[in-house]
N, C-alpha and C positions, 0 to 999 in steps of 0.2 A: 105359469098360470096364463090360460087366454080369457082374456075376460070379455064374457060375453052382455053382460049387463050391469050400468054402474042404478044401485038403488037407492043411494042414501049420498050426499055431501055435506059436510056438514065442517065451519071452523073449530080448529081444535088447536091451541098455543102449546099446548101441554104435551103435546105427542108427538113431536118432531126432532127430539133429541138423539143423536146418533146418524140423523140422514147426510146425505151429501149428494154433490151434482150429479145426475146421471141423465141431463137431456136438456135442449134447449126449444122454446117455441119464440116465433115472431107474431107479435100481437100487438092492438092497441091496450089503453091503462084501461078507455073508459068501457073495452068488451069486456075485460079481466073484473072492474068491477060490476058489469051487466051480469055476467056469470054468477061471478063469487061473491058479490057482496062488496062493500069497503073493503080493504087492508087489515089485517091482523096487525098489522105495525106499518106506522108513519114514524120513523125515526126523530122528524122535528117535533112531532108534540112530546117526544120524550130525551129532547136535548142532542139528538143527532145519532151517530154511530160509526162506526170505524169504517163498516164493510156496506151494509146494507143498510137501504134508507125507505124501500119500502116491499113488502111481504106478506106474501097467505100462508097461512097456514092448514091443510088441510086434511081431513079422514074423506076416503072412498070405502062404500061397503060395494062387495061388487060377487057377482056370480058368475063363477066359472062354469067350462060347456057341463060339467058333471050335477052345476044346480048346487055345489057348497057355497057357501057366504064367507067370504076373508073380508080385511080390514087393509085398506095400502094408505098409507101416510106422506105426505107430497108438501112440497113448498115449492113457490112460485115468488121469483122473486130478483132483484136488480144487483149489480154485483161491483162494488168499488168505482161508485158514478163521483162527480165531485157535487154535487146535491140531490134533493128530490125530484127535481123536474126534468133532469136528463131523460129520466124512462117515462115519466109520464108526458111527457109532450111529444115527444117520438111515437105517431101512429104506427112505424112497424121496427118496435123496438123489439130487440133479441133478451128475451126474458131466459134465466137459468130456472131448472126442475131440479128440483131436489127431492130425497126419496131412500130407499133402502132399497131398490130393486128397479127395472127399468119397467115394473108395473107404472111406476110415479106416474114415467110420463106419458104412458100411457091412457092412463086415466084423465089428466089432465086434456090432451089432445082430443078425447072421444069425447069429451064432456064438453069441449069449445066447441068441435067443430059440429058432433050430433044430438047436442042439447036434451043428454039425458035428462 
């Protein structure tokens, strides 16, 4: 899929099941929340976490060059830090993309960097 237009982002916790890493971006926390919103998960307000401490969760609806409409599900997110503020203090911290396809991070880069 080339995606030629992302239409729609929108958080979504629930639809992320099954993805995994396929990309990395270096970004600050507070563009990642200028873009995305808050975090889908601060792991401290919910008592911590093993792996990750903080995370997006997200759906791209997106058009490819034929003009269809798919759905790419993506996570954005820190990876075995020893707290929360390792990635968010880090202005060009190496954030992992998670995904089903290397659409993820594709989506994710065009939406930072061309502010669909």
């Amino acid at each position: 899929m080339f995606i030629e237009k992302i239409t729609n982002v929108e958080q979504n916790e629930y639809a992320v099941g099954g993805t995994s890493l396929v990309g990395h971006i270096v970004a600050d926390y507070n563009k990642l929340v200028e873009v995305f919103g808050e975090p889908t998960v601060k792991a401290e307000d919910e008592g911590g976490f093993d792996k990750v401490w903080t995370e997006w969760d997200l759906q791209f609806t997106v058009l490819d060059e034929d003009g269809d409409e798919d759905t790419v599900t993506a996570t954005i997110y820190d990876w075995k830090e020893e707290g929360p503020y390792a990635s968010r203090q880090d202005p060009k911290y190496r954030w992992h993309i998670g995904g089903n396809g290397y659409e993820a991070e594709e989506c994710v880069e065009k939406f930072i960097n061309e502010g669909y």
